[in-house]
N, C-alpha and C positions, 0 to 999 in steps of 0.2 A: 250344409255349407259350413265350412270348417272357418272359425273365426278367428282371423289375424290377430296375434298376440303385440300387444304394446309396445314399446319400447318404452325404458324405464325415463323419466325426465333426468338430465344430470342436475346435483348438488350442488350445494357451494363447497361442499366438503371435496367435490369432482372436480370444480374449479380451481379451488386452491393445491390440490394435488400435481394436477395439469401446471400450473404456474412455476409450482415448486419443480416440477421437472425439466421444465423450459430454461428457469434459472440457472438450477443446476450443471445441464447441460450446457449452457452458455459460458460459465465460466469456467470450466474445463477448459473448452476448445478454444476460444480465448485466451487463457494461459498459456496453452500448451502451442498453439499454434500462433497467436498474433492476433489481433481484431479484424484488419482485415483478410486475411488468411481463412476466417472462417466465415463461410454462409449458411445461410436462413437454414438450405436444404441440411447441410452439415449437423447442425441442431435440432432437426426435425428430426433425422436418424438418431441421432443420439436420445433424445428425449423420447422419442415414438412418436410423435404428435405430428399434426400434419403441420403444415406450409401458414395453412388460413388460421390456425389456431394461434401460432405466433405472432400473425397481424392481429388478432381476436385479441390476446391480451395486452399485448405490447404495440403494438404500429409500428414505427420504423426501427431500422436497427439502433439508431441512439439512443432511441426512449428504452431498448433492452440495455443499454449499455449503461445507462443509468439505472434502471431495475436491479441492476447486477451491482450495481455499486453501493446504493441504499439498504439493500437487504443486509450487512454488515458494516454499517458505518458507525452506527450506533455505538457498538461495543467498541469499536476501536479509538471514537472521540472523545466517550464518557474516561476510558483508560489515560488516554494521553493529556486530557484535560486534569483529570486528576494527580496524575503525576507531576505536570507543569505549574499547579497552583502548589505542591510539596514544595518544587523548585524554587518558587517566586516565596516563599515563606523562609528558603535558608541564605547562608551568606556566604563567601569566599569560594575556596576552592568544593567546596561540599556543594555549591550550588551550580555550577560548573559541570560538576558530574550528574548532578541531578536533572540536567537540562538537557545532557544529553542521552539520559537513560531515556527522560519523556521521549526524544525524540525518535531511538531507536527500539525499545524494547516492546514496546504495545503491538508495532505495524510491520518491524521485521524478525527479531528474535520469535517472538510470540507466536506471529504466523508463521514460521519456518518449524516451529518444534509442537507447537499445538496440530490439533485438528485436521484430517485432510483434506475438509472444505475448507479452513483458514490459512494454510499451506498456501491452495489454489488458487484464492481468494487475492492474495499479494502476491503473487506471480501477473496475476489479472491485471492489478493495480498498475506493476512497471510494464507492461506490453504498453497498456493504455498512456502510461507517461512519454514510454518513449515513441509513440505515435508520430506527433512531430503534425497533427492536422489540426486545422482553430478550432473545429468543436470538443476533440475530444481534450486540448490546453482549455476551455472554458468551463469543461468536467473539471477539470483537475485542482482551477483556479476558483471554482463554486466549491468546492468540497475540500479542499486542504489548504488555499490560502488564508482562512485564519489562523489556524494552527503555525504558519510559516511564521506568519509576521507575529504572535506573538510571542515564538520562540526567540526572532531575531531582537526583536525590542529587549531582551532578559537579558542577551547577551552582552545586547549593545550599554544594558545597562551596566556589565558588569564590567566590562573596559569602554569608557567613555573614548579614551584615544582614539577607537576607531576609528572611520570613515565607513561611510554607508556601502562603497566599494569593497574596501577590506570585508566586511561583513558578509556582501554577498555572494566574494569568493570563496569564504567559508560554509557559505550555505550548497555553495556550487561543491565544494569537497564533501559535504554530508551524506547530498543526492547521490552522486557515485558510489559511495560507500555501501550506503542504504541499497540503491537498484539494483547495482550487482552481486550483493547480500540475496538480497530477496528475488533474485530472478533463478538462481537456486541453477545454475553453470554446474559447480561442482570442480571445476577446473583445478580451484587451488589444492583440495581434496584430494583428488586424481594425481595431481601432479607429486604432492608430497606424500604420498601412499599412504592416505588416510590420517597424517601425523597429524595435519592442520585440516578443524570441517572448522568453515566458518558459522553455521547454523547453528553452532553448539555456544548458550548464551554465555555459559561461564569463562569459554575461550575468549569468544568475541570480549569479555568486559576485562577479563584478565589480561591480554594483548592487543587488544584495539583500541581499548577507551583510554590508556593512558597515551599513546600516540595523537589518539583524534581529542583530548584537552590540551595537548601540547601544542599543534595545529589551529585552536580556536583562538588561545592566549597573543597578545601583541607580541611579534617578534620583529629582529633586526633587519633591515635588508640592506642590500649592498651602501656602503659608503654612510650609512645614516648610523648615528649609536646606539647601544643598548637599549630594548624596549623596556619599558616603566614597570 
């Protein structure tokens, strides 16, 4: 009688493999497609794994979508954190630049020119912002509303004049900036044959950042005087 041979038990080392490829593949397709644009099965082919394996480690699609988010939040909070305690420690116009280097350089520079998981990674991130459904604004708002508000506070400290209004129409021109930065279009690229990559950090700081401190500072508006 010929004796059936075993099958090996899987690992943790098989589990975290598996995970990482589930990951992986999720936020590819994700990026590149949209969140809901992609399904289970879509991830399944991509990573190899079956259907049950992805409710095995994740359950529903949000809890992958938050899996997908956590796996690099770290390094991009430690970075922007850091940078924004630089910020909060200088004064005048040096601190002005400095707030908003925190604010672009870590999440969209960074991840445009680094890595091509970190590339994908922030492409991921504006799919998801620009969702537009509660769970995934309650991601966004668990995960990068401190970061907001304490960039807005630095600001705010730094022209009192404001209005909490003014302020978060300036946060409202960051976002645009930033999204369409990092959703990596290519348009302007294209369009200028190659004259202007926005991804490129030194352009971006060299032609962007003095336009977007000129845009943060208190200015005139119709019929009112000179801002301070």
């Amino acid at each position: 009688m010929t004796q059936q041979k075993r099958r090996p038990k899987a690992t943790r080392s098989d589990g975290e493999q598996t995970r990482t490829a589930i990951l992986d593949a999720a936020e590819v397709l994700f990026a590149n497609n949209g969140i809901n644009a992609t399904s289970l099965r879509g991830i399944m082919e991509e990573a190899k794994v079956s259907v049950s394996l992805i409710h095995y480690h994740f359950g529903k699609r949000e809890d992958l979508v938050r899996a997908v988010i956590l796996r690099r939040i770290p390094q991009f909070e430690e970075e922007r954190l850091s940078m924004l305690r630089r910020a909060q420690a200088a004064t005048g116009d040096t601190k002005l630049r400095l707030l908003l280097e925190a604010y672009f350089l870590p999440t969209i520079l960074s991840g445009t020119t680094n890595s091509t998981g970190m590339r994908t990674y922030v492409r991921f991130l504006t799919q998801l912002d620009l969702l537009g459904e509660a769970w995934a604004d309650e991601l966004i708002a668990e995960f990068f509303s401190d970061f907001q508000t304490r960039f807005l506070h630095e600001v705010g400290a730094c022209f009192p004049e404001l209005s909490e209004t003014e302020l978060y129409w300036r946060l409202h021109l960051l976002l645009c900036v930033g999204m369409y930065t990092a959703g990596g279009s290519g348009r302007v690229r294209k369009f200028s044959g190659n004259l202007v990559n926005p991804n490129d950090p030194k352009g971006f700081i060299d032609n962007l950042m003095p336009s977007l401190i000129a845009a943060i500072r208190p200015h005139r508006h119709d019929g009112d005087g000179p801002a301070k």
